[in-house]
Backbone and ligand atoms as CSV (ligand in chain L), in Angstrom:
chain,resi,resn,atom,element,x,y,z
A,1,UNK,N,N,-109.840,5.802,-33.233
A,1,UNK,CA,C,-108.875,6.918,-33.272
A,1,UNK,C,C,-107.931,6.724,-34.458
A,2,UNK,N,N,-107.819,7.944,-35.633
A,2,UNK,CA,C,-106.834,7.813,-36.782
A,2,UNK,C,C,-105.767,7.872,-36.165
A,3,UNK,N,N,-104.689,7.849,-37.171
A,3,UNK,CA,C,-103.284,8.345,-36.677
A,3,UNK,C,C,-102.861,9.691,-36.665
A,4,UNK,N,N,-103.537,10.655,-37.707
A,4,UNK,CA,C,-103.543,11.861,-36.680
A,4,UNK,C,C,-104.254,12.010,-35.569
A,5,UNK,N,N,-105.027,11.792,-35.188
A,5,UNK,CA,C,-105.869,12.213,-33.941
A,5,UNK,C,C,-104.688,11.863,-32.941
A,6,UNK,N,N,-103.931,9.945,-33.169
A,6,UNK,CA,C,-102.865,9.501,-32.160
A,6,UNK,C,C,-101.857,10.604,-31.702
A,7,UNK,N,N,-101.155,11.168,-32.835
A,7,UNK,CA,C,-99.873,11.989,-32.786
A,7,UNK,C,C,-100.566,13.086,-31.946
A,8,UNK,N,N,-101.507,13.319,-32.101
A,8,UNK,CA,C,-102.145,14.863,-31.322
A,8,UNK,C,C,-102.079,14.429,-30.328
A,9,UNK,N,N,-102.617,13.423,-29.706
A,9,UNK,CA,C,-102.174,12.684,-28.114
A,9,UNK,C,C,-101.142,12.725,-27.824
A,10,UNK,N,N,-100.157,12.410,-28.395
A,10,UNK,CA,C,-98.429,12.463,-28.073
A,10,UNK,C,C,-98.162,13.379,-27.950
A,11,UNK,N,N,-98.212,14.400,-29.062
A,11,UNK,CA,C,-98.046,15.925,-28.756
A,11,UNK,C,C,-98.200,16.644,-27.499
A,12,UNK,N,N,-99.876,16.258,-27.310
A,12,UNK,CA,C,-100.667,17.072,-25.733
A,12,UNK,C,C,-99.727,16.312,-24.659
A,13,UNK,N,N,-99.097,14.871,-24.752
A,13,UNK,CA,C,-98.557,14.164,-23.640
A,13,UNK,C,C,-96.997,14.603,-23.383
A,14,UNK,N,N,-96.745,15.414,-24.334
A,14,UNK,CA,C,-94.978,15.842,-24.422
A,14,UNK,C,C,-95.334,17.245,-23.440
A,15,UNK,N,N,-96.596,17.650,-23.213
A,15,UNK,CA,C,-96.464,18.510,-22.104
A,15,UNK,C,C,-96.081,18.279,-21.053
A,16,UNK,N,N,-96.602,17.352,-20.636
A,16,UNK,CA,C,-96.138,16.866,-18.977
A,16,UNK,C,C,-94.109,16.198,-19.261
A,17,UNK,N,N,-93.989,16.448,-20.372
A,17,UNK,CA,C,-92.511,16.031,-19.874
A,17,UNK,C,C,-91.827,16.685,-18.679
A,18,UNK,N,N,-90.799,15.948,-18.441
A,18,UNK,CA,C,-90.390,16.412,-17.221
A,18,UNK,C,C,-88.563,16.528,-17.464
A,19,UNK,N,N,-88.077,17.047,-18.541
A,19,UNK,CA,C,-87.090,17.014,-19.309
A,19,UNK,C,C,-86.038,18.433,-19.022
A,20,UNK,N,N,-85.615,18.236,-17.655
A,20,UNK,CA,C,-84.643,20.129,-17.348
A,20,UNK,C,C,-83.488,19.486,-17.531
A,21,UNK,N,N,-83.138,18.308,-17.868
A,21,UNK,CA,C,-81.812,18.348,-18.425
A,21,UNK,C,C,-81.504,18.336,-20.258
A,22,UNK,N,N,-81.954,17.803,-20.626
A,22,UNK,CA,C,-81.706,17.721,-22.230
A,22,UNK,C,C,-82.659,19.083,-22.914
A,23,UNK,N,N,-83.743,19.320,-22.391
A,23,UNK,CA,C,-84.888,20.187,-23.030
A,23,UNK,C,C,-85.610,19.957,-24.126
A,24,UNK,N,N,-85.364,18.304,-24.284
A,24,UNK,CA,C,-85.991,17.809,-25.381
A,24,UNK,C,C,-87.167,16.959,-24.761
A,25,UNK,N,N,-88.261,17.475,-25.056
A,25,UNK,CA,C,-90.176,16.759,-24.993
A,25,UNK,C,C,-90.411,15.952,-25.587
A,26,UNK,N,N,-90.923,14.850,-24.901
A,26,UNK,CA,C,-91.086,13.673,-25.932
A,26,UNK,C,C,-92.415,13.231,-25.452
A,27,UNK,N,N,-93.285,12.640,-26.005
A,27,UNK,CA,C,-95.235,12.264,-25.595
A,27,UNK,C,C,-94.747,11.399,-26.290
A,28,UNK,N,N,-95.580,10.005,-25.842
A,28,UNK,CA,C,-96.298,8.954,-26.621
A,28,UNK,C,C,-98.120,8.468,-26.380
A,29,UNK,N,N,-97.678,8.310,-27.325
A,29,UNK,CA,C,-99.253,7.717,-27.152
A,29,UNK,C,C,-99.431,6.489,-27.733
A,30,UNK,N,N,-100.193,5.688,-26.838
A,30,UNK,CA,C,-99.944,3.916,-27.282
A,30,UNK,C,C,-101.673,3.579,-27.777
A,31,UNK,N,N,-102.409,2.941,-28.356
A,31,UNK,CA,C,-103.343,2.603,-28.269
A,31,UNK,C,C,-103.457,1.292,-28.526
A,32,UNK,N,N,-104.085,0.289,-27.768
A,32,UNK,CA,C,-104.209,-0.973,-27.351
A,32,UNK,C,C,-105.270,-1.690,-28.385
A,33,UNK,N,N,-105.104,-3.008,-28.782
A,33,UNK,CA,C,-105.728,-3.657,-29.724
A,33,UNK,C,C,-107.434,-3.153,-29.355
A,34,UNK,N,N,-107.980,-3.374,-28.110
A,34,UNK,CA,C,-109.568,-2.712,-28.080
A,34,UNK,C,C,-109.904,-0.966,-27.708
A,35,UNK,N,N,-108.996,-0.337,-28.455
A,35,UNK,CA,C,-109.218,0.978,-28.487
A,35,UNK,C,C,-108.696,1.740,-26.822
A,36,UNK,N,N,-107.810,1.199,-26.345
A,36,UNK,CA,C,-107.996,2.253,-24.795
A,36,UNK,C,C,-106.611,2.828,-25.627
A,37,UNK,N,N,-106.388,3.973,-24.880
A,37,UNK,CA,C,-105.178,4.685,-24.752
A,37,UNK,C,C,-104.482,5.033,-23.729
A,38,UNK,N,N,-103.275,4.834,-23.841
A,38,UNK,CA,C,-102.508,5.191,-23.055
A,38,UNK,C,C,-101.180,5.757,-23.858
A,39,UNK,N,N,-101.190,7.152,-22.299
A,39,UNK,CA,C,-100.065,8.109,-23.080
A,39,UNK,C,C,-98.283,8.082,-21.628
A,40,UNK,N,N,-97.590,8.762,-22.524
A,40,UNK,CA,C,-96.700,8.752,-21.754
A,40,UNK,C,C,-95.695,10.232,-21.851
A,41,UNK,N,N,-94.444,10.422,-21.186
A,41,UNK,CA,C,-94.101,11.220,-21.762
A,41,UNK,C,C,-92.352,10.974,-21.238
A,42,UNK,N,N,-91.378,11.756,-21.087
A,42,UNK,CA,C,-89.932,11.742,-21.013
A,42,UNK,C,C,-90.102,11.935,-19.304
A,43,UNK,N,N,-89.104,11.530,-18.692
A,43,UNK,CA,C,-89.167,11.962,-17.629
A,43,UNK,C,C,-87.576,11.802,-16.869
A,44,UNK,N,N,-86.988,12.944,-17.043
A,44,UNK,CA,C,-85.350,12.574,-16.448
A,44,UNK,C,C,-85.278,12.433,-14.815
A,45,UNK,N,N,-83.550,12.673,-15.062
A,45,UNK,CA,C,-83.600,12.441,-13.217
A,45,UNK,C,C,-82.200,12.971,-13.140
A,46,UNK,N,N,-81.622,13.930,-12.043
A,46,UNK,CA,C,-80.301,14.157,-11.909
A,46,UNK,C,C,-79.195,13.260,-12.239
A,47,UNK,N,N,-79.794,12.067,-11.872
A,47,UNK,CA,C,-78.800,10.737,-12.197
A,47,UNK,C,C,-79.264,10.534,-13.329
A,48,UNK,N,N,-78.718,10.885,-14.232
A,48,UNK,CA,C,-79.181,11.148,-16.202
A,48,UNK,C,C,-79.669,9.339,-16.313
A,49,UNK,N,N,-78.472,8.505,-15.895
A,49,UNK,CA,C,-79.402,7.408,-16.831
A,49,UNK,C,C,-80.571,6.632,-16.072
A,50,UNK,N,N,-81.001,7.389,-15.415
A,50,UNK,CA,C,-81.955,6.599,-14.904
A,50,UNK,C,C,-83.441,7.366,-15.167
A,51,UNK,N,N,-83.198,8.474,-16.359
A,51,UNK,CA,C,-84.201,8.595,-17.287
A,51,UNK,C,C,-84.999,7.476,-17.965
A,52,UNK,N,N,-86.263,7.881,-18.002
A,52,UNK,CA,C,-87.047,6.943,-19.488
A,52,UNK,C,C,-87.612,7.493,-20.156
A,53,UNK,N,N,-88.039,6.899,-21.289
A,53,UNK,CA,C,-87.949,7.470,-22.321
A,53,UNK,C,C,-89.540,7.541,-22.224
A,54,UNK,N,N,-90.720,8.703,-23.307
A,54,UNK,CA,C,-91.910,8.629,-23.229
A,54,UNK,C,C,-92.387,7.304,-23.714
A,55,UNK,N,N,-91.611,6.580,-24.355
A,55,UNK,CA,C,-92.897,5.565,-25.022
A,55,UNK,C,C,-92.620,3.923,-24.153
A,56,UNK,N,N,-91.270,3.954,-22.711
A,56,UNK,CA,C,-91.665,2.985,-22.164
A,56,UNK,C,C,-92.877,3.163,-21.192
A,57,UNK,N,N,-92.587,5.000,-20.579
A,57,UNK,CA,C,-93.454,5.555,-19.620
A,57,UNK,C,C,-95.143,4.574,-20.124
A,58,UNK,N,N,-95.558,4.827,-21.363
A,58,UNK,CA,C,-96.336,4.315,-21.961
A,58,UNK,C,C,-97.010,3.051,-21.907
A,59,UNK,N,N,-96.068,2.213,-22.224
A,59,UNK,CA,C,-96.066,0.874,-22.196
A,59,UNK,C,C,-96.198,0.217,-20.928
A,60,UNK,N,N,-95.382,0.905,-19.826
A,60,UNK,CA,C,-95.537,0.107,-18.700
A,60,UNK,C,C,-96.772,0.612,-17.916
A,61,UNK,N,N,-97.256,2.034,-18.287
A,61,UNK,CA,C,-98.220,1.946,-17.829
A,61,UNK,C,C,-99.640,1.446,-18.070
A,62,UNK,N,N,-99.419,1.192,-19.642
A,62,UNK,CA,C,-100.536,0.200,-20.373
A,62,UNK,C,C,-100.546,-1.213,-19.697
A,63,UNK,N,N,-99.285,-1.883,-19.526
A,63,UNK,CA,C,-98.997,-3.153,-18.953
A,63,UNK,C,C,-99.437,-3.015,-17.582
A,64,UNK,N,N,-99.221,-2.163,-16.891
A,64,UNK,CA,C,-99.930,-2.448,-15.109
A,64,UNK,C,C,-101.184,-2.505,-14.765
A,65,UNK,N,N,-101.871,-1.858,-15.609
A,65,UNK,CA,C,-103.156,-1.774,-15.931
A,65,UNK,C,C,-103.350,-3.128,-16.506
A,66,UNK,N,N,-102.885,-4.126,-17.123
A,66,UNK,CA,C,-103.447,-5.342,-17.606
A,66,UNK,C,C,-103.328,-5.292,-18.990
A,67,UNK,N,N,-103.007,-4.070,-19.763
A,67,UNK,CA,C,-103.143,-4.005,-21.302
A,67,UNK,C,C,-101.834,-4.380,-22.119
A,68,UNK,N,N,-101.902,-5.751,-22.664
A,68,UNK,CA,C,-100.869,-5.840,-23.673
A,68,UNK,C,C,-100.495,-6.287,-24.637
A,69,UNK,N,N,-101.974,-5.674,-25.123
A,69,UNK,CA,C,-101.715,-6.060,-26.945
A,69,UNK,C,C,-101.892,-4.281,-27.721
A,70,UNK,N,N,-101.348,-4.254,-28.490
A,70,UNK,CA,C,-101.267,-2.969,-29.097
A,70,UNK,C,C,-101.387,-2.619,-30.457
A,71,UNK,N,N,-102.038,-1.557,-31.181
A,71,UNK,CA,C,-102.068,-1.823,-32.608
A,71,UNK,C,C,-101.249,-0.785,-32.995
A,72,UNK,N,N,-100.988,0.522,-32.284
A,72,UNK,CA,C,-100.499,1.621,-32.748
A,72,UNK,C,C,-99.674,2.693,-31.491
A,73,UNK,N,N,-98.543,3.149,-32.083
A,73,UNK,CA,C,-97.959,4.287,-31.112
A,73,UNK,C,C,-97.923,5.231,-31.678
A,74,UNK,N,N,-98.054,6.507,-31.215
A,74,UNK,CA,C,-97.372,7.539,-31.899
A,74,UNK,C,C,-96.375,8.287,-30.752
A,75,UNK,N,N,-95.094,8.947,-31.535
A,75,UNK,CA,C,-94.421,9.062,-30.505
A,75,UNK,C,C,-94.522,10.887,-31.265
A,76,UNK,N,N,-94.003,11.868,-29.985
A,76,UNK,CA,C,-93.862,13.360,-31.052
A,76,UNK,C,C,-92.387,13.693,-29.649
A,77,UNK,N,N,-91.500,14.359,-30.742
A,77,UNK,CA,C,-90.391,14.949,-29.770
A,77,UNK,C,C,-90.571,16.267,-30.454
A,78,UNK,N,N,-89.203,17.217,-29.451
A,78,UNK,CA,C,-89.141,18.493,-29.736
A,78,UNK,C,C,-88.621,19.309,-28.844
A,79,UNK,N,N,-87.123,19.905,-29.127
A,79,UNK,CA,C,-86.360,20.706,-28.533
A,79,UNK,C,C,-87.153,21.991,-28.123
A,80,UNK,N,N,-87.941,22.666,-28.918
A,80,UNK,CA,C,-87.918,23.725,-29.377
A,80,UNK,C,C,-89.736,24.368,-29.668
A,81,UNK,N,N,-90.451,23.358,-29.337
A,81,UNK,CA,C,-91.739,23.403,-29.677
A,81,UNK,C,C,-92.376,22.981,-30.951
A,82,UNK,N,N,-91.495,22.924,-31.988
A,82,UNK,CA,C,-91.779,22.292,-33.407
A,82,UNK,C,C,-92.095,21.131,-33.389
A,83,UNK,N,N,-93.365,20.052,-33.144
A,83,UNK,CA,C,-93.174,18.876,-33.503
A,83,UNK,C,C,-93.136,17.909,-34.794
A,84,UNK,N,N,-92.995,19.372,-35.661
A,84,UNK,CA,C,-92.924,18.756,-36.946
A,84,UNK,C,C,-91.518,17.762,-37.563
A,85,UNK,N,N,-90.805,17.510,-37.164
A,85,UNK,CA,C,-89.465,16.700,-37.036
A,85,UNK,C,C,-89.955,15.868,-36.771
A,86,UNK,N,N,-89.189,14.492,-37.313
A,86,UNK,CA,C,-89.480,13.193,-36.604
A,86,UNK,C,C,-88.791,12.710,-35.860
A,87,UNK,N,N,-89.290,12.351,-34.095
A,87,UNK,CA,C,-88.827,12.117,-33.217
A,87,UNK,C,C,-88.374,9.977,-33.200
A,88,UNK,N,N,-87.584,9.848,-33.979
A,88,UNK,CA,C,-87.300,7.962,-33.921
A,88,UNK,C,C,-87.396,7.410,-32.716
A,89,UNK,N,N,-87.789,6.560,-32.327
A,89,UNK,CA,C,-88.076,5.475,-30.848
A,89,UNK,C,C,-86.169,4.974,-30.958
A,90,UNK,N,N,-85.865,5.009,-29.630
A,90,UNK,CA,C,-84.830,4.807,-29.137
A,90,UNK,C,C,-84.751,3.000,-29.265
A,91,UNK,N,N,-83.873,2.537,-29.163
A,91,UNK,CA,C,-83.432,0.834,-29.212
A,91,UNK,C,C,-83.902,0.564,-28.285
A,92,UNK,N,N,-84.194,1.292,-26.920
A,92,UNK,CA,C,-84.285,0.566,-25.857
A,92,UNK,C,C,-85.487,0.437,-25.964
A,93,UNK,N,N,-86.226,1.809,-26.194
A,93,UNK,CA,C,-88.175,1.627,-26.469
A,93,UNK,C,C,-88.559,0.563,-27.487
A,94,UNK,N,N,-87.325,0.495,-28.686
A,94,UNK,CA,C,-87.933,-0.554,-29.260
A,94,UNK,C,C,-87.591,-2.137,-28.899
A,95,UNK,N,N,-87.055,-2.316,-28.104
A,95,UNK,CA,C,-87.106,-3.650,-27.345
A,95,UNK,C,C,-88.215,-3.996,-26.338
A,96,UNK,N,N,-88.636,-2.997,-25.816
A,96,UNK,CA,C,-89.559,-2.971,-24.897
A,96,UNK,C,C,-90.698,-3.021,-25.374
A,97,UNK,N,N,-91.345,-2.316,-26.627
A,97,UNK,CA,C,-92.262,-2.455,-27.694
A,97,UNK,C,C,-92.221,-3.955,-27.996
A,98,UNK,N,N,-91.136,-4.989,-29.054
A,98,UNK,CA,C,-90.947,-5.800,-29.129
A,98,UNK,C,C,-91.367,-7.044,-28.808
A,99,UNK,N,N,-91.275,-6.555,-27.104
A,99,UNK,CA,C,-91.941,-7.869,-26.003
A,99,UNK,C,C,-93.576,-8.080,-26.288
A,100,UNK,N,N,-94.242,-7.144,-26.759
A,100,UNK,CA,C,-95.379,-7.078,-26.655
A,100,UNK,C,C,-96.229,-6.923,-27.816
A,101,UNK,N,N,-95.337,-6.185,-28.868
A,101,UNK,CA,C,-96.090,-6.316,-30.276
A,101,UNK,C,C,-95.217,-7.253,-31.392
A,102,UNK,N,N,-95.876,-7.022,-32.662
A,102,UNK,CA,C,-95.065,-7.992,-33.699
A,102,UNK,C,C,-95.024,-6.948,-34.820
A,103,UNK,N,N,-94.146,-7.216,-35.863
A,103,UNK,CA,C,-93.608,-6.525,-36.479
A,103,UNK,C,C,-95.010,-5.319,-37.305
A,104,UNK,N,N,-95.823,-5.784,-37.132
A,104,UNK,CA,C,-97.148,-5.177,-37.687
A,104,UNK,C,C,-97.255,-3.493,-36.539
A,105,UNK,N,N,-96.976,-3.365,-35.495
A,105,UNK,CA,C,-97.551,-2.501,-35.145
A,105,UNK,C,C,-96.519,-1.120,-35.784
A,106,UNK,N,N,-97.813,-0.579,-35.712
A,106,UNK,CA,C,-98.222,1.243,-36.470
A,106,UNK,C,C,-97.242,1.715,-35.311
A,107,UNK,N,N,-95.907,2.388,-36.045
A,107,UNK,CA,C,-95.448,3.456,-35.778
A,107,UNK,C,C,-95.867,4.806,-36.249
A,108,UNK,N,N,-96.056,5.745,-35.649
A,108,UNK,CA,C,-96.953,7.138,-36.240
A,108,UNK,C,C,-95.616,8.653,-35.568
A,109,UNK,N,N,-95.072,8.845,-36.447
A,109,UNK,CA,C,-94.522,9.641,-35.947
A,109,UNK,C,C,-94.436,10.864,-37.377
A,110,UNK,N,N,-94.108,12.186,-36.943
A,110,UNK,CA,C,-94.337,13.505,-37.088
A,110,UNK,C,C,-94.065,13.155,-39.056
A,111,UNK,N,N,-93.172,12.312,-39.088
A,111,UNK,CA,C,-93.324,11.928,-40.835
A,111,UNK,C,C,-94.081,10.978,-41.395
A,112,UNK,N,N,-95.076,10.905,-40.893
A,112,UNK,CA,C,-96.065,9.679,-41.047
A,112,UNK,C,C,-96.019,8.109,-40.533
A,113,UNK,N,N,-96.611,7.268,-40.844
A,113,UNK,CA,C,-96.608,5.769,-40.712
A,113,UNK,C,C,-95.523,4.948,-41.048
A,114,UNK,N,N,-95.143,4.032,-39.952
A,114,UNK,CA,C,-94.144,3.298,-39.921
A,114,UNK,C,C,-94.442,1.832,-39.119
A,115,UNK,N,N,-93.699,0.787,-39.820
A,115,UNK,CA,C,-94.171,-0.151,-39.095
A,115,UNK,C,C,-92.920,-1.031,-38.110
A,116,UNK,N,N,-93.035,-1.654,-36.869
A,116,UNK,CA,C,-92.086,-1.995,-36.006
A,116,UNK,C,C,-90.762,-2.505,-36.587
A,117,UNK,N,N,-91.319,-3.091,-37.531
A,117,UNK,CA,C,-90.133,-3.986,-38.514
A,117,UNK,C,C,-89.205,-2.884,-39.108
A,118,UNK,N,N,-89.886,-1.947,-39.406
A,118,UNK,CA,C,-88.923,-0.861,-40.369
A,118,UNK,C,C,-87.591,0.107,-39.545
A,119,UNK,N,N,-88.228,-0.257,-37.932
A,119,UNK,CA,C,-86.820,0.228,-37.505
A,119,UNK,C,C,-86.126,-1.388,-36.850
A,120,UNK,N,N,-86.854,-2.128,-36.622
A,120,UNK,CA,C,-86.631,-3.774,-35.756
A,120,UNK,C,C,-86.416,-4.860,-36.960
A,121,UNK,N,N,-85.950,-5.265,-37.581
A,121,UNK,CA,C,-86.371,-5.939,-38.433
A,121,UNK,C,C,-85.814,-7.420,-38.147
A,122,UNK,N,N,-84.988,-7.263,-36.974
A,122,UNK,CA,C,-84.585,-8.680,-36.291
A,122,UNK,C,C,-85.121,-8.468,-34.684
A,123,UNK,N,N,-85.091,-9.167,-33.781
A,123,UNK,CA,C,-85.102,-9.176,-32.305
A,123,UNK,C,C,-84.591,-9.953,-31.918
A,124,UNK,N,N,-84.221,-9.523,-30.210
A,124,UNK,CA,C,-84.057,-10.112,-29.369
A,124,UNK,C,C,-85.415,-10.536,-28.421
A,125,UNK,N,N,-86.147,-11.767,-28.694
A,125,UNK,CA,C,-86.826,-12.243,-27.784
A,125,UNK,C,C,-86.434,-13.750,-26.894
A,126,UNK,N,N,-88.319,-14.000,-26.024
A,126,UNK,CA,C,-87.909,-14.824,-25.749
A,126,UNK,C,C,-87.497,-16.058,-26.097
A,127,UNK,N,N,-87.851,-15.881,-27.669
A,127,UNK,CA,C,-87.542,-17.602,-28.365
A,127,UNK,C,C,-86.164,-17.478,-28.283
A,128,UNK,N,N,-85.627,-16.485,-28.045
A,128,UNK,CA,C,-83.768,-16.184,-27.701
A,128,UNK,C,C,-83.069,-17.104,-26.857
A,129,UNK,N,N,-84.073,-16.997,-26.110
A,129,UNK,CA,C,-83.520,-17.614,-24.656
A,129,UNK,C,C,-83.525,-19.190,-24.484
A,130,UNK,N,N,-82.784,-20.106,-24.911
A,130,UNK,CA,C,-82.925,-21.300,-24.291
A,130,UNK,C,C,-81.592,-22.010,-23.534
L,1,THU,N1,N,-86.276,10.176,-25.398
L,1,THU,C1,C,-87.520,9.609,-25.390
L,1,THU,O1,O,-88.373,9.941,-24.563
L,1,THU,N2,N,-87.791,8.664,-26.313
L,1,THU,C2,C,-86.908,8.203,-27.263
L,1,THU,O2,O,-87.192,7.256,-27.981
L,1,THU,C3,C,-85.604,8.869,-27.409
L,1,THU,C4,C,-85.232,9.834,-26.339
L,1,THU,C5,C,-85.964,11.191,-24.382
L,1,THU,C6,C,-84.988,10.737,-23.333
L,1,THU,C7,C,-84.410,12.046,-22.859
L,1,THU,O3,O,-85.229,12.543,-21.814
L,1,THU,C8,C,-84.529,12.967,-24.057
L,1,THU,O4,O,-85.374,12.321,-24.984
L,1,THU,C9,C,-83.202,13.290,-24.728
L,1,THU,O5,O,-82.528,12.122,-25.033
């Protein structure tokens, strides 16, 4: 799967958002070092912060399934139906990304290719912790 074909996944996955408070759609689409995919999308909640965002929806559902190595995401947002804007991964998605990839993985969003480092370029992991 290219990286357009990815973003078209994100796109089709920003349908199922579930977003009546902000009205902003967000899809991801994750694809795993041996080709599976997994997509995700926004999903709020009356109690606003206990929203998540599409691309942990993603991740954790790649991770329950057993999958957690990754080569590429694409994420697509959009108020308005345009996904031509580029929708940026939130700090929190990119910590959560973080745990699981290295600065190499393919960000793919509505302005092309990006790599983890270019929005992460330090972390918080577990070599953090001693
Ligand atoms: N959102 C995401 O799904 N991913 C991000 O990286 C940033 C924000 C969602 C959360 C919320 O439902 C909506 O966008 C507006 O913040």
């Amino acid at each position: 799967m290219n990286c357009q074909e990815l973003f078209v996944a994100a796109v089709k996955a920003a349908e199922n958002s579930y977003s009546k408070y902000s009205g902003f759609s967000v899809g991801a689409a994750l694809l795993t070092s041996d080709g599976r995919l997994f997509t995700g999308c926004n999903i709020e909640n009356a109690s606003y912060s206990l929203t998540i965002c599409a691309e942990r929806t993603a991740v954790f559902k790649a991770v329950s399934e057993g999958c957690r190595e990754f080569s590429a995401i694409a994420i697509a947002g959009s108020g308005d139906g345009d996904f031509s804007r580029p929708c940026y991964p939130c700090g929190a998605c990119l910590q959560v990304l973080s745990e699981f990839c290295g600065d190499d993985l393919t960000i793919v969003l509505a302005d092309g290719e990006h790599r983890l480092s270019d929005f992460m370029p330090v972390r918080f992991s577990g070599e953090s912790i001693i």
